[in-house]
Each structure stands twice: as structure tokens, then as C-alpha cells.
N, CA and C of each residue as an Amber inpcrd file, in Angstrom:
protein
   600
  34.3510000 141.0250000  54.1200000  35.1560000 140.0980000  53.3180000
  35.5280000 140.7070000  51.9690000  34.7270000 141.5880000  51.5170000
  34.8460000 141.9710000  49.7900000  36.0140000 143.0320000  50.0160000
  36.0550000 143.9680000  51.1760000  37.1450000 145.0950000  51.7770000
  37.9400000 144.2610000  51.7960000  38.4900000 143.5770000  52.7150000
  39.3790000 142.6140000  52.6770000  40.0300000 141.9130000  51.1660000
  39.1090000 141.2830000  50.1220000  39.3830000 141.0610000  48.9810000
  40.0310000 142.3510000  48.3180000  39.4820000 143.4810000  48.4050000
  39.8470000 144.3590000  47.6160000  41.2390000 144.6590000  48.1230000
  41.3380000 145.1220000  49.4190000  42.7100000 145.6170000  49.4500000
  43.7170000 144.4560000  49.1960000  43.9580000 143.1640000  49.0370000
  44.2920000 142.1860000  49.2440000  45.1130000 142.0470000  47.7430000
  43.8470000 142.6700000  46.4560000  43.9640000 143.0280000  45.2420000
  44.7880000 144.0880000  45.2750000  44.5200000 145.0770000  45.5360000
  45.7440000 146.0830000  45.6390000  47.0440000 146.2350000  46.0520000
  47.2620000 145.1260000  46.9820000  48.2230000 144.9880000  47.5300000
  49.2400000 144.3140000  46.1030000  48.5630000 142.9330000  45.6620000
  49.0300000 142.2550000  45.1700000  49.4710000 143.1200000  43.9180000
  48.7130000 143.9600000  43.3890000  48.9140000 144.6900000  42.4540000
  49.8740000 145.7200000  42.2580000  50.2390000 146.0940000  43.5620000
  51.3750000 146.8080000  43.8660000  52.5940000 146.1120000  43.8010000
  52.5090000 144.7980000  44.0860000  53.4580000 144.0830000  44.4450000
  53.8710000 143.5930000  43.1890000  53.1400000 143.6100000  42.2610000
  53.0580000 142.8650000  40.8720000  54.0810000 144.3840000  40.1910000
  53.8820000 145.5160000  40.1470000  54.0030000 146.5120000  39.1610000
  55.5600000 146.6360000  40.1450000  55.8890000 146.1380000  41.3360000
  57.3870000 146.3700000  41.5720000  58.0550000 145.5370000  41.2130000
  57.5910000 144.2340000  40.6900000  58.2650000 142.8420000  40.3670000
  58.8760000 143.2400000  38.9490000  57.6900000 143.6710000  38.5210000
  57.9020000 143.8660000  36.7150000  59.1670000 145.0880000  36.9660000
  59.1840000 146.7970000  37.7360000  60.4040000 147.2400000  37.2210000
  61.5590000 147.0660000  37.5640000  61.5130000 146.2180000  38.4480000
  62.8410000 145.2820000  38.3380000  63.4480000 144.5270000  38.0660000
  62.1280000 143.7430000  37.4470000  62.3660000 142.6740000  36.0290000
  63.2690000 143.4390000  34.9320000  62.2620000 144.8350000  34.8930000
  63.1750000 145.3190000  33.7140000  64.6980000 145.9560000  34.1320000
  64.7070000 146.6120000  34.6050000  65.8620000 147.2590000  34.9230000
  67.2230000 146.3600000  35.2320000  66.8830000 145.2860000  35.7950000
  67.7780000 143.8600000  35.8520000  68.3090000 143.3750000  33.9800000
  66.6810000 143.5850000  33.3870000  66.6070000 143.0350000  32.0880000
  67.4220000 143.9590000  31.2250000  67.6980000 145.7750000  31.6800000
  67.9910000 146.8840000  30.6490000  69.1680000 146.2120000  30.7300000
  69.8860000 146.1850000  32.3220000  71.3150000 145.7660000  32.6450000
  71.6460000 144.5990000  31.8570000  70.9590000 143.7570000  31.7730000
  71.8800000 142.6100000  30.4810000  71.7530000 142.7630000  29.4900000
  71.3640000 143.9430000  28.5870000  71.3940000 144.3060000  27.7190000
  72.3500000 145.0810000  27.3030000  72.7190000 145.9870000  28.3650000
  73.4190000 146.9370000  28.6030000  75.2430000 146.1790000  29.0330000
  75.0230000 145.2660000  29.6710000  76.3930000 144.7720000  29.9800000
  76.7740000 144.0630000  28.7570000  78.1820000 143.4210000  28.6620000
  78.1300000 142.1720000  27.3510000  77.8770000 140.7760000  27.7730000
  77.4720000 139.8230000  27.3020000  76.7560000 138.6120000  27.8280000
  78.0210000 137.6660000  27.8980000  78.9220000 137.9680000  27.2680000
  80.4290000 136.7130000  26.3820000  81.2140000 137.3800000  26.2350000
  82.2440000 136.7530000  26.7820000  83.6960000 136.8530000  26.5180000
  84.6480000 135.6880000  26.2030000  85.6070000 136.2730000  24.9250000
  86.0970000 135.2850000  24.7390000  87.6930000 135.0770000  24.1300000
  88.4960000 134.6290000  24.7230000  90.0980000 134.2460000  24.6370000
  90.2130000 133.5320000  23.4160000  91.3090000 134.3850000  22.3860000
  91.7520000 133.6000000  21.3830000  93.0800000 133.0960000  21.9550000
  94.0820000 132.1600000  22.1540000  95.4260000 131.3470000  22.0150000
  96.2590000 131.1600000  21.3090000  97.0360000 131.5940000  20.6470000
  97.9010000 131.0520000  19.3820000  99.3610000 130.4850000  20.0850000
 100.0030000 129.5860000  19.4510000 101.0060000 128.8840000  19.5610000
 101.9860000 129.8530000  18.9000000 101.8450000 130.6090000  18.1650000
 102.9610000 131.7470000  17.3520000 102.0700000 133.2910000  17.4240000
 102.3090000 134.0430000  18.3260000 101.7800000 135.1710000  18.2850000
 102.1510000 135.7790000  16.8860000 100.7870000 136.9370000  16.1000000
 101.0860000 137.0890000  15.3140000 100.3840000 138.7960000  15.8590000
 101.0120000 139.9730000  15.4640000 100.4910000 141.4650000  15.8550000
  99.3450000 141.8190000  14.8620000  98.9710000 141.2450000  14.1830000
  97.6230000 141.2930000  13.5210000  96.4020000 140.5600000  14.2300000
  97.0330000 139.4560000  15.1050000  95.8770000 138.3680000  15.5530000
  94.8780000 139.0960000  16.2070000  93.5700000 138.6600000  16.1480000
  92.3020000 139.0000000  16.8950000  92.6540000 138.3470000  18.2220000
  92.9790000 138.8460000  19.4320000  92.9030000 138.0920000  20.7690000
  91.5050000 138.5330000  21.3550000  90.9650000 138.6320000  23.1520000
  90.0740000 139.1490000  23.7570000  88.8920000 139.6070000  23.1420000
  87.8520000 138.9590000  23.1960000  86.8490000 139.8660000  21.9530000
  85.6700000 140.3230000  23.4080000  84.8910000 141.2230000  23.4060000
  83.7880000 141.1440000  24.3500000  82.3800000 141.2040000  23.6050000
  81.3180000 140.5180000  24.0630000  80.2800000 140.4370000  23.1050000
  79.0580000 140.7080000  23.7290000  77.8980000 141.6760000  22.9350000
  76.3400000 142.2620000  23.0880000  75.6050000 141.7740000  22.0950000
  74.7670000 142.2080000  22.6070000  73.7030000 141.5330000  21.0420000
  74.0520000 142.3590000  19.9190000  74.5740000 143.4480000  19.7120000
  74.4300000 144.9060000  19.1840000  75.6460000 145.3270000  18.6220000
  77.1440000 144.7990000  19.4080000  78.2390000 145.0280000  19.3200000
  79.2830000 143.9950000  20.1780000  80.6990000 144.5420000  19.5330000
  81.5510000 143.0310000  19.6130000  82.5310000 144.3900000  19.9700000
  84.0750000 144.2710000  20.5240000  84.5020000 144.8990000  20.9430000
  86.5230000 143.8400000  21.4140000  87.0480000 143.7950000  20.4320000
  87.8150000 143.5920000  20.5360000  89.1490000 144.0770000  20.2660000
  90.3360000 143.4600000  21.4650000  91.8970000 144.3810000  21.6850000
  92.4140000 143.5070000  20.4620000  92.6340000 144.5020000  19.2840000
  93.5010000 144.1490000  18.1450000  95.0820000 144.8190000  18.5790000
  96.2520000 143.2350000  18.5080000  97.1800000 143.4970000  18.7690000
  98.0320000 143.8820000  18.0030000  98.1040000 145.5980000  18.0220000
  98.8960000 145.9140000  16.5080000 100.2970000 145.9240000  17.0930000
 100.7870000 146.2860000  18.3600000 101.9950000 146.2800000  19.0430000
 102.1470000 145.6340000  20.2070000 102.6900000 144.9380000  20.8220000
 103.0930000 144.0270000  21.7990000 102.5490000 144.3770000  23.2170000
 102.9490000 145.9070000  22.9880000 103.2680000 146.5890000  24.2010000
 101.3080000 147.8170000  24.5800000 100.9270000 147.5560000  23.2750000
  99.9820000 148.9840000  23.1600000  98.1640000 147.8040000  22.6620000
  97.5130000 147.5740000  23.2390000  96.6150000 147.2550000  22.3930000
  95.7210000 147.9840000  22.1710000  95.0360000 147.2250000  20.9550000
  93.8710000 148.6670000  20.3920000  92.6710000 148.4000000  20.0930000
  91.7490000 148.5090000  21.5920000  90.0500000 148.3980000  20.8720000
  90.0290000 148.3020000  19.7320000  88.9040000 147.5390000  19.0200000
  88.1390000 147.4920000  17.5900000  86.6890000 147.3540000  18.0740000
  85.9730000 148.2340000  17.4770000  84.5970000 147.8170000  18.0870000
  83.4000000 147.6290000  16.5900000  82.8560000 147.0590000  16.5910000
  81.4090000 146.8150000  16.0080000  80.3100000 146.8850000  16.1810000
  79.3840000 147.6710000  15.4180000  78.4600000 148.2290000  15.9920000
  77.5250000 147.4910000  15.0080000  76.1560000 147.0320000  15.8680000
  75.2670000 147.2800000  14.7850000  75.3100000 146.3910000  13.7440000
  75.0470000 147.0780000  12.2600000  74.9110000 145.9070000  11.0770000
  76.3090000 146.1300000  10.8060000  77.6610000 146.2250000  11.0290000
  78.9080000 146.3490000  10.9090000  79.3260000 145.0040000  11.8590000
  78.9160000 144.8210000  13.1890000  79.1210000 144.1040000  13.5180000
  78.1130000 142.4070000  13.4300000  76.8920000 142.6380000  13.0400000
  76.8030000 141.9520000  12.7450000  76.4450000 141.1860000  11.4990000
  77.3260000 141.4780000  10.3540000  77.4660000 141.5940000   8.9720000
  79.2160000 140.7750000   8.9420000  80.0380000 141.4580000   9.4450000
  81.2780000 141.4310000  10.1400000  82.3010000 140.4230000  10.7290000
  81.3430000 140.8240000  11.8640000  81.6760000 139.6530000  13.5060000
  81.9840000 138.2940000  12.8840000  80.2700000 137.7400000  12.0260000
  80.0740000 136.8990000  12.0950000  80.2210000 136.5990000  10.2180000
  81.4250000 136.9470000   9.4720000  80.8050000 136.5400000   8.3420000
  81.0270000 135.6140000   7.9690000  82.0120000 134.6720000   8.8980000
  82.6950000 133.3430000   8.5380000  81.2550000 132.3760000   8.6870000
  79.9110000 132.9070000   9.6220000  79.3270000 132.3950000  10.3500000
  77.9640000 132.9850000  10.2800000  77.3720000 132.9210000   9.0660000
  76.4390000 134.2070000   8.9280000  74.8910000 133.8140000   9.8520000
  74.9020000 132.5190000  10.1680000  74.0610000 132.0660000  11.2010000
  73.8210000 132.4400000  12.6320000  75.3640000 132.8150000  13.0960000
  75.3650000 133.4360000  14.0260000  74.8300000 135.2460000  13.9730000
  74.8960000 135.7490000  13.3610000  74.3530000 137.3440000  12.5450000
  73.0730000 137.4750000  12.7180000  72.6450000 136.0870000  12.3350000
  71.2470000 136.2800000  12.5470000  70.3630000 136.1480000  13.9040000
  71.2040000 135.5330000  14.9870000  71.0090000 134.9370000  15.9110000
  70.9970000 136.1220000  17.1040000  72.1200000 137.0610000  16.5310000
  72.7800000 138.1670000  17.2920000  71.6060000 139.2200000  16.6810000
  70.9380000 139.2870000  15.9170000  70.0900000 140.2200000  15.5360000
  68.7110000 139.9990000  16.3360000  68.2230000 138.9800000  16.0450000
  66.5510000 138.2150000  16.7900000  66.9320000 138.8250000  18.2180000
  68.4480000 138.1190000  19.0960000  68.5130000 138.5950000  19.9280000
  68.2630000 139.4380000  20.7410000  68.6850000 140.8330000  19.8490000
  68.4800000 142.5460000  20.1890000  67.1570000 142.5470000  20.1750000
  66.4650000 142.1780000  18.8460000  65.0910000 142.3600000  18.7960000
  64.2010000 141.9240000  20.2190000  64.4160000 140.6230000  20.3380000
  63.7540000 140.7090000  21.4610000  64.5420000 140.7960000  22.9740000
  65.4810000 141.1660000  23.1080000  65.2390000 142.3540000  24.4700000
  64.7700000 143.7560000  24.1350000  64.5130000 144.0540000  22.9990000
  63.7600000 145.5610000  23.0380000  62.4030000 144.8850000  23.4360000
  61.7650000 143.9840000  22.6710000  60.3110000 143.8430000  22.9820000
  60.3500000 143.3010000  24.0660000  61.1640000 142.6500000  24.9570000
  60.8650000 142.3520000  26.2400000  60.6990000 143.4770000  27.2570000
  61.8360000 144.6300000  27.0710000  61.3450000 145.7050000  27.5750000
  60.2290000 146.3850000  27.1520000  59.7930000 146.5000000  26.1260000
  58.5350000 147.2230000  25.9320000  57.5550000 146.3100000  26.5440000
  57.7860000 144.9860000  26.5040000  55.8980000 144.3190000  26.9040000
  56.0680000 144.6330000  28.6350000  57.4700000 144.7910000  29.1060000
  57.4160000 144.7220000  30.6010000  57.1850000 145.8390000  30.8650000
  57.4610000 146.9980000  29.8260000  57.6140000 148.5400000  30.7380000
  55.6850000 148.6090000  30.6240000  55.3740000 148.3160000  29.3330000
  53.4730000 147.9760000  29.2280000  52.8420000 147.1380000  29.9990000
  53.5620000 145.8650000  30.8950000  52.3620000 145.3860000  31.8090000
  52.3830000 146.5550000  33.1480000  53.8790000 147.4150000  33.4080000
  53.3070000 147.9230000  34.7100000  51.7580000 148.8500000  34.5370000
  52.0110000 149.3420000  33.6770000  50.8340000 150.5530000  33.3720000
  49.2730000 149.9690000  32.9830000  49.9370000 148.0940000  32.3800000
  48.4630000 147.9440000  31.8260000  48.5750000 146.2990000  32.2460000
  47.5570000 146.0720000  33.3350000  47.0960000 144.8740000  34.1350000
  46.3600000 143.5960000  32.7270000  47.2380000 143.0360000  31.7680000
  46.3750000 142.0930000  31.0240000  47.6440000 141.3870000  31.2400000
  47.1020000 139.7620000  31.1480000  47.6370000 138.6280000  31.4700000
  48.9410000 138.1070000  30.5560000  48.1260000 138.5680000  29.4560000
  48.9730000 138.4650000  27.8370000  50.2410000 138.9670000  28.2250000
  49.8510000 140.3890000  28.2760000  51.4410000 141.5200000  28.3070000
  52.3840000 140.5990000  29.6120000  51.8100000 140.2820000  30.6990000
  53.1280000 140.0550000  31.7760000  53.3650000 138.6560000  31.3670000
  52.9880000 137.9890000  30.4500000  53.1060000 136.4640000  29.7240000
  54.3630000 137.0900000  29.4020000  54.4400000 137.5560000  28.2420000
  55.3950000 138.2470000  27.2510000  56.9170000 138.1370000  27.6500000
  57.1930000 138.9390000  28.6980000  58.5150000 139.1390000  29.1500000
  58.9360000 137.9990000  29.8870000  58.0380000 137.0560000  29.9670000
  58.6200000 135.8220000  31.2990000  58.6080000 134.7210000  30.1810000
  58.1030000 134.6870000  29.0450000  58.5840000 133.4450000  28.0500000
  59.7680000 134.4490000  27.4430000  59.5470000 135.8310000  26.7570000
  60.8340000 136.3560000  25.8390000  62.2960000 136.2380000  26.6510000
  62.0910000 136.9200000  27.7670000  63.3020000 136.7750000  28.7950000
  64.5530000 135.4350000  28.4830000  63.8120000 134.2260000  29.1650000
  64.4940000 133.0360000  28.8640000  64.9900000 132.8700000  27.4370000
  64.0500000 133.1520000  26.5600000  64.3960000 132.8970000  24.9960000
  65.7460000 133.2580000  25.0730000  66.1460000 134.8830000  25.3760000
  67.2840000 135.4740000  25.6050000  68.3490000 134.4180000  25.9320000
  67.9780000 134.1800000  26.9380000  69.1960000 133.4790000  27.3300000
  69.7420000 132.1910000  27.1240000  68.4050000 131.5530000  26.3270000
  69.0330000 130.8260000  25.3410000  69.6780000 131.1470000  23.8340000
  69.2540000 132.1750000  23.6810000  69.9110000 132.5630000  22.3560000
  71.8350000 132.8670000  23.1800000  71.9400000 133.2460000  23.7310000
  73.0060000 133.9630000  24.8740000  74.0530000 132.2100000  24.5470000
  73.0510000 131.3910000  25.1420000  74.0800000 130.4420000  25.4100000
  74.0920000 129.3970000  24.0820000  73.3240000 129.3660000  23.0520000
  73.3530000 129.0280000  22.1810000  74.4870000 129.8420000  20.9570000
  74.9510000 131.0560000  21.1490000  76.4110000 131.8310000  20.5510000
  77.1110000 131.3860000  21.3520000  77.2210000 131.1140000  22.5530000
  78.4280000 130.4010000  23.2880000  78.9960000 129.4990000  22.1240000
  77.9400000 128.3980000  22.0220000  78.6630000 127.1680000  20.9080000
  79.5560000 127.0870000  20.0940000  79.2900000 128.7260000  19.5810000
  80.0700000 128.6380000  18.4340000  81.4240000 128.6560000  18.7110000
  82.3880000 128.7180000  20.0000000  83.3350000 129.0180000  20.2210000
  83.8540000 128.0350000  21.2920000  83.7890000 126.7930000  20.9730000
  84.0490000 125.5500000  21.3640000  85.4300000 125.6820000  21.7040000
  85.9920000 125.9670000  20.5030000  87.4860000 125.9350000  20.1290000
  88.6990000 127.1400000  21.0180000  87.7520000 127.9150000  21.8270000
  88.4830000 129.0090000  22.4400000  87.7530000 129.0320000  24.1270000
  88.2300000 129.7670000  24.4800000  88.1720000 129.9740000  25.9120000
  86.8220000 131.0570000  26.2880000  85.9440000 130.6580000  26.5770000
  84.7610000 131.6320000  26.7630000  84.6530000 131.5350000  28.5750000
  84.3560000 132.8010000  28.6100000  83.6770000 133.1600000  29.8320000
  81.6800000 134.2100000  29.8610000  81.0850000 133.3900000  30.1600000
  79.9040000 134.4490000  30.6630000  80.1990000 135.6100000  31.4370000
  79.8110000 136.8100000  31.1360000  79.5300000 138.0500000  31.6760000
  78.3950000 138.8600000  31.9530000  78.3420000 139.7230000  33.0470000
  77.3010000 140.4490000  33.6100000  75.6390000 140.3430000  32.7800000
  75.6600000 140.6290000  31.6960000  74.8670000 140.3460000  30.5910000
  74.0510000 138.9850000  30.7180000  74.6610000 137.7220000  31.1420000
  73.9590000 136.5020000  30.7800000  73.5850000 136.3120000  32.0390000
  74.0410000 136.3790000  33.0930000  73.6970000 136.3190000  34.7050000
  72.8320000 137.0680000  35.1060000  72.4900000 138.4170000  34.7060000
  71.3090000 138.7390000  35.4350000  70.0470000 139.1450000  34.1750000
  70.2520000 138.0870000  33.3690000  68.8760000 137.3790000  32.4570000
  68.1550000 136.5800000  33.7240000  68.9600000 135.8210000  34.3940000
  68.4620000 134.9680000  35.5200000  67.2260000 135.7140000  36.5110000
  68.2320000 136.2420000  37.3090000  67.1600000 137.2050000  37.9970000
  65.5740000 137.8570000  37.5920000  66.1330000 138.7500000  36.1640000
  65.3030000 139.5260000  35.3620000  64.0050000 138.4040000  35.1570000
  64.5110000 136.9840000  34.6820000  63.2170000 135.8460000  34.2250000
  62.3770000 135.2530000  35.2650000  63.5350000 135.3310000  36.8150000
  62.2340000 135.3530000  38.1540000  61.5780000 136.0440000  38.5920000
  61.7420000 137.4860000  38.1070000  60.6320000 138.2670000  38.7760000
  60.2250000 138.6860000  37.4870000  60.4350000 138.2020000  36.2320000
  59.2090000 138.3070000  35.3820000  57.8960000 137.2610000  35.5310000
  58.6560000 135.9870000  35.9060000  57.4200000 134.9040000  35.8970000
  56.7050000 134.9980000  37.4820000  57.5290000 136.1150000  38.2750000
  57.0630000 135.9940000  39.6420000  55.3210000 136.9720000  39.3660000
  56.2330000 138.5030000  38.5460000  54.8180000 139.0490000  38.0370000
  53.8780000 138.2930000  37.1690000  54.0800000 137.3040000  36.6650000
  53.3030000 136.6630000  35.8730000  52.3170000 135.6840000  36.5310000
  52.7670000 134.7450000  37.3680000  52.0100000 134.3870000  38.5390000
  50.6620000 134.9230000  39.3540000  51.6150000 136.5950000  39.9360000
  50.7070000 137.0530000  40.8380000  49.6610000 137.8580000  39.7620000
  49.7960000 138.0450000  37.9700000  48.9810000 138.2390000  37.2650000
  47.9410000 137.3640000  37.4860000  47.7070000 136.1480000  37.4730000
  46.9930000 135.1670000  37.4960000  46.4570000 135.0430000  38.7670000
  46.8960000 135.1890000  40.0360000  46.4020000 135.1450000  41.2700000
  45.0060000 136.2150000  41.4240000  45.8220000 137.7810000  40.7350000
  44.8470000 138.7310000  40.7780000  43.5240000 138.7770000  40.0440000
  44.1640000 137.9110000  38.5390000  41.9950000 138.1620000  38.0070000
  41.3440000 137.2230000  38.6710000  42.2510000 136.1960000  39.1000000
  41.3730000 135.1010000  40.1220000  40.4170000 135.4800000  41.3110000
  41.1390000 136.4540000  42.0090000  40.4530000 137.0900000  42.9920000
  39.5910000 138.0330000  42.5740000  40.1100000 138.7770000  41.2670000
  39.0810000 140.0180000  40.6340000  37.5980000 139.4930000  40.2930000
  37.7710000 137.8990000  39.7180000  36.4440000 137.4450000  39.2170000
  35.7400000 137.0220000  40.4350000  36.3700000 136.7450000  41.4770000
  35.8160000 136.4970000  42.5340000  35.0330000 137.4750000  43.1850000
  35.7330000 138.7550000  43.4470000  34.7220000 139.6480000  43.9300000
  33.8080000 140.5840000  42.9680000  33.9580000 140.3220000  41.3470000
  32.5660000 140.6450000  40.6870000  31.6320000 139.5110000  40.8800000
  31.6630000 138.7860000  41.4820000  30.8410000 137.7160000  41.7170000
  30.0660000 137.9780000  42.6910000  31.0960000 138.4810000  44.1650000
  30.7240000 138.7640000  45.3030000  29.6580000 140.3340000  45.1880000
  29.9720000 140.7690000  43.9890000  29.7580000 142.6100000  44.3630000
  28.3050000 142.4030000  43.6600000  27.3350000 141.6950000  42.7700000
  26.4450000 141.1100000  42.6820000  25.5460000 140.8380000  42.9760000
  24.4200000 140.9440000  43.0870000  23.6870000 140.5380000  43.9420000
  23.0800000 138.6100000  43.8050000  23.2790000 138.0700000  44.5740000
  23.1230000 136.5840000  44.7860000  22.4370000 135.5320000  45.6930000
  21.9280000 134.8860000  45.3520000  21.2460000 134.2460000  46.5910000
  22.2870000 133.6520000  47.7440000  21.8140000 133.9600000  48.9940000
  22.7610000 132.8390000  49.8170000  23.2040000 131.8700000  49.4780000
  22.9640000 130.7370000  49.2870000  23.0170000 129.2800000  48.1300000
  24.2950000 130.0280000  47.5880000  23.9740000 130.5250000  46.5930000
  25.0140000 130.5850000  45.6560000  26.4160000 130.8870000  46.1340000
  26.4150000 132.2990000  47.1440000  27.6420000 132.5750000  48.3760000
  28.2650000 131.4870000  48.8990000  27.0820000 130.6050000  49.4150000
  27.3580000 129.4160000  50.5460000  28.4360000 128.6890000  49.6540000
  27.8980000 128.4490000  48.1620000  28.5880000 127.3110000  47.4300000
  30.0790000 128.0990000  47.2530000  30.2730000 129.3380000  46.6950000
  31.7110000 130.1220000  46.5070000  32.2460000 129.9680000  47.7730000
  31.8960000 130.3580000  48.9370000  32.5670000 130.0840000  50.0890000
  32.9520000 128.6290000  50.7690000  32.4230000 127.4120000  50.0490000
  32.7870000 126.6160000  50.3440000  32.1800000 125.6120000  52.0720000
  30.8860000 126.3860000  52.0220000  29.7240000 126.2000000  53.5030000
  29.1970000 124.9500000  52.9760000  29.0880000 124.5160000  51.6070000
  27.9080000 123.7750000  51.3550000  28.3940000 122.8120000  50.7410000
């Protein structure tokens, strides 16, 4: 039975450290894609107007229409963009900053639970994750007034937050069973077995 427990542990543990790098790698990708997009409209086109903007936690990326016929990326990077982007809106700046911050630490606590089995670390990325994507849809708001679409970026936050809380789960399954068989590996009276096994 304790062979059985053990590999049972290993299994799960394997299964746990593939959940997490695809948590992340799902998680790099919405980081990596832009989360928002968004349509400006005017009733009088003007060749200065800001139209199409695309949006990251990190950078903003919009076709400034200097000629009718030619448009011209503008991009923002960084504390340019978010100093910038948002200065009508300096709430949003800040929102777009926390943001970045934590998808870096979500990748770091996820790329640290594969290597290191504590409950804490695979906690981490399965509450930060979601945060994300409420911060994601909480900058939506600000753009009531225009035409937004979600992109690659905010959609596979989704994914990334089920197989973070999926590793987070089978975290909890495993010390369950771990305390179980330091129990078992022990030496114990029958009685005591009988009662863990559920005989008595």
C-alpha cells in the first residue's frame, strides 16, 4: 500500500510540475500578446486624430493618421507610455503598471513552484493570475465611450488561471497523501493503522 502511495505521489507530482509550465507559458503568451483593442470614431475626420490604439501592460501602439492613404504606428513603451497613454487618466498609469508587476511575479512564483513543491508558491500564481485579469477588464472601463475589443492577451489569462488553480489543488492533494505515508512509514500499533485505514 505505501508503494502504491508513493508512486501515486509521483505521479501526481509530475502531473502537478506539467500543469504549472503551461500555466506559465499560456501566462508568458498574455503577456506577450496585447490584452485591448480599441476604435476611436469621429464624425469629422481629422489627419492628426488618434484612431486604432492596441494595448499591453507595458506598451500602447497606435496608427496615427498623418495621411489618408499611409498610416503610421506610434508606439509607447514603458514609463513613456505609461506616463503618456494615460495622462488625461493618471489612474489608469497606475493600474497599467501593478499590472506588469504582477505578471512578472506570477511568472516567477510559477516558474518557482515547478522546481520547489510548497503550497504557498503554487497559491501565488492561481490568486495573482485572475487579479490580472481583472485589472485587464477593469482598463476596459475606461473606454466606455469607444469601441473596444479583447485580444489574445485577456483570453488566455483564462486558461493560464485553470491550470494554475488545477496545480494548486493537486498541491494540496499531494501533502495530503505525503502526511499520510509519514504516518504509514512509522512505526505504529495496528489500532492506530486500523483507525487511518478506516477498519475501526
Amino acid at each position: 500500500m505505501v508503494d502504491s502511495e508513493g508512486n501515486s505521489v509521483r505521479h501526481l507530482g509530475i502531473l502537478r510540475r506539467v500543469l504549472l509550465i503551461l500555466g506559465c507559458l499560456l501566462f508568458l503568451g498574455s503577456a506577450i500578446f496585447p490584452f485591448l483593442h480599441e476604435d476611436r470614431h469621429y464624425m469629422i475626420p481629422i489627419p492628426e486624430d488618434l484612431d486604432p490604439t492596441t494595448y499591453w501592460s507595458f506598451k500602447s501602439s497606435t496608427q496615427q493618421i498623418r495621411s489618408l492613404h499611409f498610416p503610421e504606428p506610434v508606439e509607447y513603451w514603458f514609463y513613456d507610455y505609461w506616463v503618456k497613454e494615460y495622462a488625461y487618466r493618471s489612474e489608469f498609469s497606475l493600474v497599467s503598471v501593478l499590472m506588469f508587476v504582477i505578471q512578472i511575479l506570477t511568472l516567477i512564483a510559477g516558474t518557482a513552484s515547478v522546481f520547489i513543491n510548497k503550497r504557498i508558491l503554487d497559491l501565488a500564481p492561481a490568486i495573482l493570475c485572475p487579479t490580472v485579469t481583472y485589472l485587464m477588464v477593469y482598463v476596459s472601463t475606461s473606454f466606455r465611450s469607444w469601441e473596444i475589443s479583447y485580444q489574445q492577451g485577456y483570453w488566455l489569462t483564462y486558461p493560464s488561471m485553470l491550470l494554475f488553480i488545477a496545480a494548486f489543488i493537486l498541491s494540496l492533494i499531494i501533502h495530503k497523501k505525503q502526511t499520510k505515508l509519514a504516518l504509514f512509514s512509522e512505526p505504529k500499533t495496528t489500532e492506530l493503522h486500523e483507525k487511518l485505514l478506516g477498519t475501526t
